[in-house]
Every structure is written in structure tokens, then in C-alpha cells.
MOPAC internal coordinates of N, CA, C and O (Angstrom, degrees):
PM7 1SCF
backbone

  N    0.0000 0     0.00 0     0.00 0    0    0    0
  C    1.4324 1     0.00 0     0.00 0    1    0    0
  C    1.5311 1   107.82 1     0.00 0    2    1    0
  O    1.2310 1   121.31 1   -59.77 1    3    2    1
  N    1.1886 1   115.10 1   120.23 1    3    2    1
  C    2.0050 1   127.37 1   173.46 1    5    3    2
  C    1.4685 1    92.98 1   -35.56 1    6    5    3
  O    1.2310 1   108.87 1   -45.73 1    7    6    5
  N    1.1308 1   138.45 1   134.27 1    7    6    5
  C    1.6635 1   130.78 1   112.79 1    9    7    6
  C    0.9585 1   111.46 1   -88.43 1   10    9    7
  O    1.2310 1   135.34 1    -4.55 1   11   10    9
  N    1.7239 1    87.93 1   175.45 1   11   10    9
  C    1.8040 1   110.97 1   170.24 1   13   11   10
  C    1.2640 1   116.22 1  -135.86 1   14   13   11
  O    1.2310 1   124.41 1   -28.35 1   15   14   13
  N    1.3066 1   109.14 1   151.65 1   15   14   13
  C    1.8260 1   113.22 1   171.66 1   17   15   14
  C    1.7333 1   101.08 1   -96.20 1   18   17   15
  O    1.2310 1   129.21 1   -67.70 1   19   18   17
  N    1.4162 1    99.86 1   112.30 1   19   18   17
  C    1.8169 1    93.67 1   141.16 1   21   19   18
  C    1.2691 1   140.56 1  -104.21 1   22   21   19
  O    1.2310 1   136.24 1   -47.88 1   23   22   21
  N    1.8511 1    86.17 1   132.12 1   23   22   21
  C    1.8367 1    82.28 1  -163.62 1   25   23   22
  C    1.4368 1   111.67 1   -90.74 1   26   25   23
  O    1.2310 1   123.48 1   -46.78 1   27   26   25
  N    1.6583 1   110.92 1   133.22 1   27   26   25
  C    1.4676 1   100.30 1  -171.49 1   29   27   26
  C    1.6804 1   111.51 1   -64.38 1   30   29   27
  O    1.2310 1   117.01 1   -20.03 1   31   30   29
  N    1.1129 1   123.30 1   159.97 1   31   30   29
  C    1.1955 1   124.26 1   140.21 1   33   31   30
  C    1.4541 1   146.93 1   -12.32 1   34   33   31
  O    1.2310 1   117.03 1  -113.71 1   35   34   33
  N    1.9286 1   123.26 1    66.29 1   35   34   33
  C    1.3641 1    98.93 1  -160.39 1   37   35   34
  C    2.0142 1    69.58 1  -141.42 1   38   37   35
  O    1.2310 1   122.21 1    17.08 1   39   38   37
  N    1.7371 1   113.36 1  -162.92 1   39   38   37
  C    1.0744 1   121.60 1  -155.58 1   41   39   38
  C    1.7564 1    84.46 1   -75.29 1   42   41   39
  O    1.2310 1   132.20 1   -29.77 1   43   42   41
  N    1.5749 1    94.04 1   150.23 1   43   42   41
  C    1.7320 1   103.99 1   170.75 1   45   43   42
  C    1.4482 1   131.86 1   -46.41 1   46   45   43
  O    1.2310 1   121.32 1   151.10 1   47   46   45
  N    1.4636 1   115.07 1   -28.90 1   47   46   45
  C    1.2571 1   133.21 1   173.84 1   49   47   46
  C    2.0321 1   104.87 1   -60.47 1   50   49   47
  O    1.2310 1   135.35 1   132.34 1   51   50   49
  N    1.0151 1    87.90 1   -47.66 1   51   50   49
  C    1.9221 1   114.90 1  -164.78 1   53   51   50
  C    1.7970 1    84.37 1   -49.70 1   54   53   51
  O    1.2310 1   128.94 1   116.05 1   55   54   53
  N    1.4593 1   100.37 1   -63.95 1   55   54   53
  C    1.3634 1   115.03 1  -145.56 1   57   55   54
  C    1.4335 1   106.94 1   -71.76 1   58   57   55
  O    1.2310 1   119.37 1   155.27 1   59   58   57
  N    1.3696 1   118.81 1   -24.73 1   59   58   57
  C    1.6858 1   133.33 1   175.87 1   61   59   58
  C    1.5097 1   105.69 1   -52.88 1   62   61   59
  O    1.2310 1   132.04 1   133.48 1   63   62   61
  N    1.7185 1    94.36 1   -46.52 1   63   62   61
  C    1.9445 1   110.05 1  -165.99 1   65   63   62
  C    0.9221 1   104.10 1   -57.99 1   66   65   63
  O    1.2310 1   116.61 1   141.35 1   67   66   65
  N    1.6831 1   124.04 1   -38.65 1   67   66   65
  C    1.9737 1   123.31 1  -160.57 1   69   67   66
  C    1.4031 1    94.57 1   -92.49 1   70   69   67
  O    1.2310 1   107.20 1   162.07 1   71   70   69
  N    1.4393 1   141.45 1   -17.93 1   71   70   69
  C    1.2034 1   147.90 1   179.10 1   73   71   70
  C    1.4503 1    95.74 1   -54.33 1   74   73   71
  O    1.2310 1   126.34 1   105.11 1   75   74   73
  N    1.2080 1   105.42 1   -74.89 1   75   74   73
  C    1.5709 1   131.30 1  -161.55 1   77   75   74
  C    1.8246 1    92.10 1   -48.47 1   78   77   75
  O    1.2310 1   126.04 1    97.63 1   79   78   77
  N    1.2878 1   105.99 1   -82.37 1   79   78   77
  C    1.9435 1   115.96 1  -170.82 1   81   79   78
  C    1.5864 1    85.68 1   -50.60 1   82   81   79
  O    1.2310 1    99.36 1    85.96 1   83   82   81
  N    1.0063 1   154.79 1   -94.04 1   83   82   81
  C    1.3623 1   147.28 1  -172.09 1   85   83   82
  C    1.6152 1   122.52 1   -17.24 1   86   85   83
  O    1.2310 1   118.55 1   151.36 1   87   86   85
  N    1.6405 1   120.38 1   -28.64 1   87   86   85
  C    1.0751 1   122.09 1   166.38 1   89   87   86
  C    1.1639 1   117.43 1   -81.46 1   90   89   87
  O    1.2310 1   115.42 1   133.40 1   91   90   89
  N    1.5380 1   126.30 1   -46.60 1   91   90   89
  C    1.5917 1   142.22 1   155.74 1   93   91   90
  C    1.1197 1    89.60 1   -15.29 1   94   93   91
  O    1.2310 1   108.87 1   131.05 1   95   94   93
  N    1.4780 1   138.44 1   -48.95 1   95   94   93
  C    1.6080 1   123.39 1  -149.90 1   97   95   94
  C    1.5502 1   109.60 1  -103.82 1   98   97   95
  O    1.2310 1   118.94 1  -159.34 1   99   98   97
  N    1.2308 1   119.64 1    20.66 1   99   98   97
  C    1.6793 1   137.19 1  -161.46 1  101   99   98
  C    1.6804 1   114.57 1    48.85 1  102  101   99
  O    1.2310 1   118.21 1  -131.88 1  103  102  101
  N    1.0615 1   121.01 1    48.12 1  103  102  101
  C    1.5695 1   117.11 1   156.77 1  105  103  102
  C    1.7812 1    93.35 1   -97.59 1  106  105  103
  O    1.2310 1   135.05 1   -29.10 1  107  106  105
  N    1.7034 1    88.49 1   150.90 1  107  106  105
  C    1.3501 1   106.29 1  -166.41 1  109  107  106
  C    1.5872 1    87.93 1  -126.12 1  110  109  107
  O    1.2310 1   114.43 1  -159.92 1  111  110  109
  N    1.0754 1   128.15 1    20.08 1  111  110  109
  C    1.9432 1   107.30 1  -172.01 1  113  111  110
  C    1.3700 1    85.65 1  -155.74 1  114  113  111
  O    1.2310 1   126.66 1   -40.24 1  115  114  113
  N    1.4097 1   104.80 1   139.76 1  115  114  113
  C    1.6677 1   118.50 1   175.12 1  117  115  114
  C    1.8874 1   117.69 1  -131.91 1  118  117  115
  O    1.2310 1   125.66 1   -85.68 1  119  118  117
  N    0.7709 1   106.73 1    94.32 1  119  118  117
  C    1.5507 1   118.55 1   152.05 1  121  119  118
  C    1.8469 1   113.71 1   -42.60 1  122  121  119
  O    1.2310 1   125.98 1   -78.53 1  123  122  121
  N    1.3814 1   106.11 1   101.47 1  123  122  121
  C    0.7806 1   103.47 1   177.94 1  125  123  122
  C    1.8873 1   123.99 1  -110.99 1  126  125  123
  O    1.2310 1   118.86 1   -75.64 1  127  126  125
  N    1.3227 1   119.77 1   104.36 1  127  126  125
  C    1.4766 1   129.49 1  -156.19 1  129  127  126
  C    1.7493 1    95.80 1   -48.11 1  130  129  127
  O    1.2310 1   122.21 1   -15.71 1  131  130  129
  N    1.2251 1   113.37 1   164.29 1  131  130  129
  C    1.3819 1   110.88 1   162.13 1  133  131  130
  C    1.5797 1   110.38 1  -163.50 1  134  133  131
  O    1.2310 1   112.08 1     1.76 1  135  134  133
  N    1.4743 1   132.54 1  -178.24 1  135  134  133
  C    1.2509 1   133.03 1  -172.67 1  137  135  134
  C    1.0887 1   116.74 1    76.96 1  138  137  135
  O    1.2310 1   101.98 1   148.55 1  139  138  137
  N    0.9237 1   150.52 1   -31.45 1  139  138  137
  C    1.6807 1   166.16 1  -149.39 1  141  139  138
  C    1.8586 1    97.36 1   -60.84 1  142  141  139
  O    1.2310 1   117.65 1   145.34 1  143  142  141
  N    1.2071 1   122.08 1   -34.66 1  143  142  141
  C    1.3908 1    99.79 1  -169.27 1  145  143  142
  C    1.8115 1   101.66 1  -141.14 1  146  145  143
  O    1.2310 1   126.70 1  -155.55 1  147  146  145
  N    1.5016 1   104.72 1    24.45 1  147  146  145
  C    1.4346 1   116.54 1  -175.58 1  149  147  146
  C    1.2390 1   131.23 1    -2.92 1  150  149  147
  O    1.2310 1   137.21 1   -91.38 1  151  150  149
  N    1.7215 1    84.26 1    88.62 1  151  150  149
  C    1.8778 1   133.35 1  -166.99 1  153  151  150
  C    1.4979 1    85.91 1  -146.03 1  154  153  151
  O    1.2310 1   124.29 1   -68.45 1  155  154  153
  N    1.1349 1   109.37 1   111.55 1  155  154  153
  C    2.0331 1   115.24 1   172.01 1  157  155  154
  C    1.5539 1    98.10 1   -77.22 1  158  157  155
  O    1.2310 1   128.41 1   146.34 1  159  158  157
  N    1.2668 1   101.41 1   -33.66 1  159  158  157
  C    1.5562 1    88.78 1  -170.35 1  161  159  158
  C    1.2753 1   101.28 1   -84.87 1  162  161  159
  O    1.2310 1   102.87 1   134.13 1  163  162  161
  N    1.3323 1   149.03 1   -45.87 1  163  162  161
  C    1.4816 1   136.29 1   141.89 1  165  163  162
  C    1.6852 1   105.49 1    24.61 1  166  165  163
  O    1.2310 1   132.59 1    96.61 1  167  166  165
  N    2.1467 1    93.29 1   -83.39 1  167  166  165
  C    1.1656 1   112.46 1  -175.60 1  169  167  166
  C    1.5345 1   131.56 1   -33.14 1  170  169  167
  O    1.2310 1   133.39 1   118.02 1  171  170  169
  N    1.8510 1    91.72 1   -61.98 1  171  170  169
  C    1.5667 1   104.32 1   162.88 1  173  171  170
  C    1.7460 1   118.81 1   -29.28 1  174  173  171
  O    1.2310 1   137.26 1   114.46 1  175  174  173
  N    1.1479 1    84.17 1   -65.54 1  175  174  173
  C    1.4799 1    95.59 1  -175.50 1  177  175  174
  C    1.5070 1   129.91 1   -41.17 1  178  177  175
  O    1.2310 1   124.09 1   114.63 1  179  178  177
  N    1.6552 1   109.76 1   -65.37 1  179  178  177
  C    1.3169 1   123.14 1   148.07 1  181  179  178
  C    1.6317 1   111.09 1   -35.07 1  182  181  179
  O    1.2310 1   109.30 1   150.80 1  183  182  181
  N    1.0372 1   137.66 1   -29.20 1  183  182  181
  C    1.6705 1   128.06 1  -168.70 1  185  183  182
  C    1.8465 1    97.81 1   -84.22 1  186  185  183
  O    1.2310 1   124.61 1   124.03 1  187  186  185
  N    1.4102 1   108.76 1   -55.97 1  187  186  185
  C    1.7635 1   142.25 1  -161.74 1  189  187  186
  C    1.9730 1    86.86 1   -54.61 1  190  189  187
  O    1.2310 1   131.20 1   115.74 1  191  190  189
  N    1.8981 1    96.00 1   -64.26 1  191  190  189
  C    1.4923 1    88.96 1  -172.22 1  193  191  190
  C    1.3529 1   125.41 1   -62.75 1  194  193  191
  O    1.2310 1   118.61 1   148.15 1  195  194  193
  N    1.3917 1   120.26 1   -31.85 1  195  194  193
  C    1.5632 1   138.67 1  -176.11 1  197  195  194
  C    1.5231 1    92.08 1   -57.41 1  198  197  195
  O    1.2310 1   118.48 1   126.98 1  199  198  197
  N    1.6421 1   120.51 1   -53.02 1  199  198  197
  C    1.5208 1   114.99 1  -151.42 1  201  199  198
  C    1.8556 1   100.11 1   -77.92 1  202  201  199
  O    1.2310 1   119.01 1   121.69 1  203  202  201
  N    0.9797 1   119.50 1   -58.31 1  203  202  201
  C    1.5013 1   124.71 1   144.34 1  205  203  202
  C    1.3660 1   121.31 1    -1.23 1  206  205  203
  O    1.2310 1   119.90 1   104.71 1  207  206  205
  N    1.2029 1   117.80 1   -75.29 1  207  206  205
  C    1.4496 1   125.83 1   164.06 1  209  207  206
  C    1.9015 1   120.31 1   -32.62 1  210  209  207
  O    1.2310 1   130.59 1   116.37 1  211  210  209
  N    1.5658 1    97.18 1   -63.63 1  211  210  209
  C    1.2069 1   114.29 1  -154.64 1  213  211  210
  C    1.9642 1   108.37 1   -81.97 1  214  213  211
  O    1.2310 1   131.05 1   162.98 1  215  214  213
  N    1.3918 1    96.29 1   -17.02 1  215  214  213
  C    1.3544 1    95.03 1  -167.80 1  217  215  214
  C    1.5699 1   133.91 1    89.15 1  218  217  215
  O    1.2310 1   106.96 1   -61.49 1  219  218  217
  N    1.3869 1   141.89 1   118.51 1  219  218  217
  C    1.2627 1   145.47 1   167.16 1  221  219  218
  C    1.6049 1   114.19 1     7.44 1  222  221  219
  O    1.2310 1   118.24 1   131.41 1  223  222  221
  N    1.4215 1   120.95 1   -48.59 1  223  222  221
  C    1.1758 1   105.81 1  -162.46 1  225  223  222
  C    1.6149 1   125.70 1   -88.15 1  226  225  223
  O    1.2310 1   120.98 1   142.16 1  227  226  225
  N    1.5278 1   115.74 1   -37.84 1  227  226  225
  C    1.4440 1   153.38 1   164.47 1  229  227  226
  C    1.6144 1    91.93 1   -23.94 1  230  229  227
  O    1.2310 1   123.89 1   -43.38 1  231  230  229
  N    1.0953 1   110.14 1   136.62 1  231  230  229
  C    1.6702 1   140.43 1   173.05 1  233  231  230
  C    1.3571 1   102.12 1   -58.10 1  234  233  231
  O    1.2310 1    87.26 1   -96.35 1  235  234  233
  N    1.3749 1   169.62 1    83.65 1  235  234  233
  C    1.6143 1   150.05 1  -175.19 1  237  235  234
  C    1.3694 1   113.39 1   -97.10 1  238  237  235
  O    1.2310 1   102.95 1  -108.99 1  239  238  237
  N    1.1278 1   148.89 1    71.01 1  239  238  237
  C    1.5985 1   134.24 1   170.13 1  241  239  238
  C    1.8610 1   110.60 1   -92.82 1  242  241  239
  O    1.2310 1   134.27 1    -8.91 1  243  242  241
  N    1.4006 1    90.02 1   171.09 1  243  242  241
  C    1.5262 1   103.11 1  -175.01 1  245  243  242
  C    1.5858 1   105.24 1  -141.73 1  246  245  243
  O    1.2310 1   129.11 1   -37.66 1  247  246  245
  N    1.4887 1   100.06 1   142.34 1  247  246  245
  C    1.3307 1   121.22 1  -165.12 1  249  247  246
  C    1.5796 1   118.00 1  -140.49 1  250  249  247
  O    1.2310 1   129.25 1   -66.08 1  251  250  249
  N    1.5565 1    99.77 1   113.92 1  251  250  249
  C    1.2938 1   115.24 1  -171.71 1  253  251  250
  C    1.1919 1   101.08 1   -64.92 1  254  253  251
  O    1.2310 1   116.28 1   -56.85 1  255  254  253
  N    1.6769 1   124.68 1   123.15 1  255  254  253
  C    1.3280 1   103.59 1  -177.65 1  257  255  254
  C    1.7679 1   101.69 1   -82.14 1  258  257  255
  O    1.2310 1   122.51 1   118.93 1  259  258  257
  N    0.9198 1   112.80 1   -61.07 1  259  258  257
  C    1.3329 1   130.73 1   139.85 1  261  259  258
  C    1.5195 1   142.50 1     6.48 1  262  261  259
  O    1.2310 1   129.76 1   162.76 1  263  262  261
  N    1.2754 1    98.79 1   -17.24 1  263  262  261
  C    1.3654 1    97.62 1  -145.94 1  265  263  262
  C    1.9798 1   150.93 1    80.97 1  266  265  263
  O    1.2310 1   125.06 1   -53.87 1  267  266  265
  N    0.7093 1   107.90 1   126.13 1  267  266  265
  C    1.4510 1    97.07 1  -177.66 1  269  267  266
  C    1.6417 1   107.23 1   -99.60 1  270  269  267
  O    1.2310 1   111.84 1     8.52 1  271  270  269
  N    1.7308 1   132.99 1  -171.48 1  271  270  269
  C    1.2705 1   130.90 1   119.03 1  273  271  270
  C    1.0014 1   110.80 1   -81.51 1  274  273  271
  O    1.2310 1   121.13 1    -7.74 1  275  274  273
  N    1.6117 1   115.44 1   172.26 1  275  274  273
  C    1.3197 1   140.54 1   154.81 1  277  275  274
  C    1.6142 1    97.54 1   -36.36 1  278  277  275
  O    1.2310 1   119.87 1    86.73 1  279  278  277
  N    1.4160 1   117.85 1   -93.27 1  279  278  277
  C    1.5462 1   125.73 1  -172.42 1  281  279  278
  C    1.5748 1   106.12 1   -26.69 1  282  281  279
  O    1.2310 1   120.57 1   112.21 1  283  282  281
  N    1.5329 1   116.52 1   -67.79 1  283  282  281
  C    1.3407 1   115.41 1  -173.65 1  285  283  282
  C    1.6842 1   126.82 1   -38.36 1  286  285  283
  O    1.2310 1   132.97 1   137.53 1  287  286  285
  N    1.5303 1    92.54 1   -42.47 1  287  286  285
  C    1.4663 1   111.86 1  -176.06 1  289  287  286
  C    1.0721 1    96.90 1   -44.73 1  290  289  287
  O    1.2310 1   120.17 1   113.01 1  291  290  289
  N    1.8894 1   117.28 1   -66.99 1  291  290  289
  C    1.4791 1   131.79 1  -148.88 1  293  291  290
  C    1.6776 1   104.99 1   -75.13 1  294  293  291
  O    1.2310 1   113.46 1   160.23 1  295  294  293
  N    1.3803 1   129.97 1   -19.77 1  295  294  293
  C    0.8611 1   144.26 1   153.89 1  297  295  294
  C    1.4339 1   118.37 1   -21.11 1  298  297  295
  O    1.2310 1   129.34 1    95.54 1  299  298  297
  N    1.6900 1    99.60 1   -84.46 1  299  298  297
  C    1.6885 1   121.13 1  -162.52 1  301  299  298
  C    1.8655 1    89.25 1   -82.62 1  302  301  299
  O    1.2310 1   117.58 1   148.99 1  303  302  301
  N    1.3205 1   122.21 1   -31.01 1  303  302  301
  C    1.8071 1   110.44 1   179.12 1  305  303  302
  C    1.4892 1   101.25 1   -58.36 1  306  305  303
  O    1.2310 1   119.95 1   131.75 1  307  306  305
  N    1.3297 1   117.71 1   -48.25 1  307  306  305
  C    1.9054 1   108.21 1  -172.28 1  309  307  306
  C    1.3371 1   114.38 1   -75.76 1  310  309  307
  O    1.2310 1   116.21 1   144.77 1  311  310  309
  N    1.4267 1   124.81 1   -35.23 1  311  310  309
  C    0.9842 1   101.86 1   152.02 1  313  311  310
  C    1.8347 1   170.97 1   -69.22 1  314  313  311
  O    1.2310 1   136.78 1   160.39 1  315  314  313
  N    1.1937 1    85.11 1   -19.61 1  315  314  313
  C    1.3667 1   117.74 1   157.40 1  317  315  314
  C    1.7184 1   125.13 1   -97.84 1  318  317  315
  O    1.2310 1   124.05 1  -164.77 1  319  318  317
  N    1.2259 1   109.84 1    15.23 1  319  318  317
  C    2.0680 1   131.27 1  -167.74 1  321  319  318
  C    2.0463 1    77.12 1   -69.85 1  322  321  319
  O    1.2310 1   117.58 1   110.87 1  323  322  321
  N    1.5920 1   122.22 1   -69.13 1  323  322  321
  C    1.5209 1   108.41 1   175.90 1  325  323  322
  C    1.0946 1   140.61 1   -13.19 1  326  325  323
  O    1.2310 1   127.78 1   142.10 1  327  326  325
  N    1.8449 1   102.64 1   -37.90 1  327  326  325
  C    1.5588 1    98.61 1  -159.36 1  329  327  326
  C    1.7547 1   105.95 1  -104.51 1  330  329  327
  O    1.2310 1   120.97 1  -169.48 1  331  330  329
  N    1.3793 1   115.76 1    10.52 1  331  330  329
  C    1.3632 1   101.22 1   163.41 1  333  331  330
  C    1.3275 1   110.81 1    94.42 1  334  333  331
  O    1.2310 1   115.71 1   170.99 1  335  334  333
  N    1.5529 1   125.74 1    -9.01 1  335  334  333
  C    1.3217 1   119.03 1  -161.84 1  337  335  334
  C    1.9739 1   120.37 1   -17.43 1  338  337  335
  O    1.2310 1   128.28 1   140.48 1  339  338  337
  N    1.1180 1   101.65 1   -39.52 1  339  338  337
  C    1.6769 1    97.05 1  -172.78 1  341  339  338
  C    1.4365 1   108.91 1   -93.30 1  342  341  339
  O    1.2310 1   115.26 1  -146.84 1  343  342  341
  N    1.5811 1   126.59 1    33.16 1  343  342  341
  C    1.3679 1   111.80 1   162.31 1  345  343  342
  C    1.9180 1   108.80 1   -61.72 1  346  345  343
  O    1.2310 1   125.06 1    -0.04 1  347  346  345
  N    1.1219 1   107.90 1   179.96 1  347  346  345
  C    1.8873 1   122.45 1   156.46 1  349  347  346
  C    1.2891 1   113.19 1  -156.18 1  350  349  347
  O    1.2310 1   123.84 1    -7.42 1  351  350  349
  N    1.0936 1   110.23 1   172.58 1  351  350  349
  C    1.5422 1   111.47 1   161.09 1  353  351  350
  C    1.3168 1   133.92 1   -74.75 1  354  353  351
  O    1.2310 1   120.10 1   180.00 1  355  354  353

């Protein structure tokens, strides 16, 4: 059965690190928290560094815990539209 890690909400750097040791341990899918300090680009960031971390193949989504807006949403989706969010293994 797939799992996933969700990573809570902490600085993008933070969240790359548990990505990384979390893959070490064979999870392939990451939950990635977001909203927490409503900075989209924050968000971006947290998505960009997580995917970075984990490599091309790894599952990456992000989840407002919070809530998003409309704008915000469309925000962090175009910017991050590059990185593929819905690859898997």
C-alpha cells in the first residue's frame, strides 16, 4: 500500500531535511503542508525545495492546511506548474 509523509509546516529549508531522511526510509509521496505563515511565495518555496530534495520521481503535493484563496492558490500552481507536482513512481 503507497504511503505518504506529511510535512508539517515549518521553514522550506526544515521541510527539504525531513523530505530527504523520510525518503532514506522508502516513502515515495510527500504531503507538503502550506499556508502557515501567509507568504505564497514561502509556499512556492516549500513545494520547489521539497521537490529538489526528493528527486523527479516522488509524488509532491501541497496542502493548505488552512485554507488557501482563490489568487493564492493560482499563485503558488503557476509557479511551481515546472516542477511536475503529479509525477510518481
Amino acid at each position: 500500500m503507497p504511503l505518504y509523509h506529511s510535512i508539517t509546516c515549518v521553514a522550506p529549508e526544515e521541510m527539504a531535511r525531513i523530505a530527504r531522511e523520510v525518503q532514506a526510509q522508502g516513502i515515495a509521496q510527500f504531503q507538503v503542508k502550506l499556508g502557515a505563515d501567509d507568504d505564497w511565495q514561502a509556499d512556492v518555496a516549500r513545494l520547489r525545495l521539497v521537490r529538489e530534495a526528493v528527486g523527479d520521481g516522488p509524488l509532491v503535493y501541497g496542502d493548505w492546511n488552512c485554507g488557501a484563496t482563490r489568487l493564492e492558490a493560482t499563485r503558488v500552481g503557476r509557479a511551481v506548474a515546472h516542477l511536475d507536482m503529479s509525477r510518481s513512481s
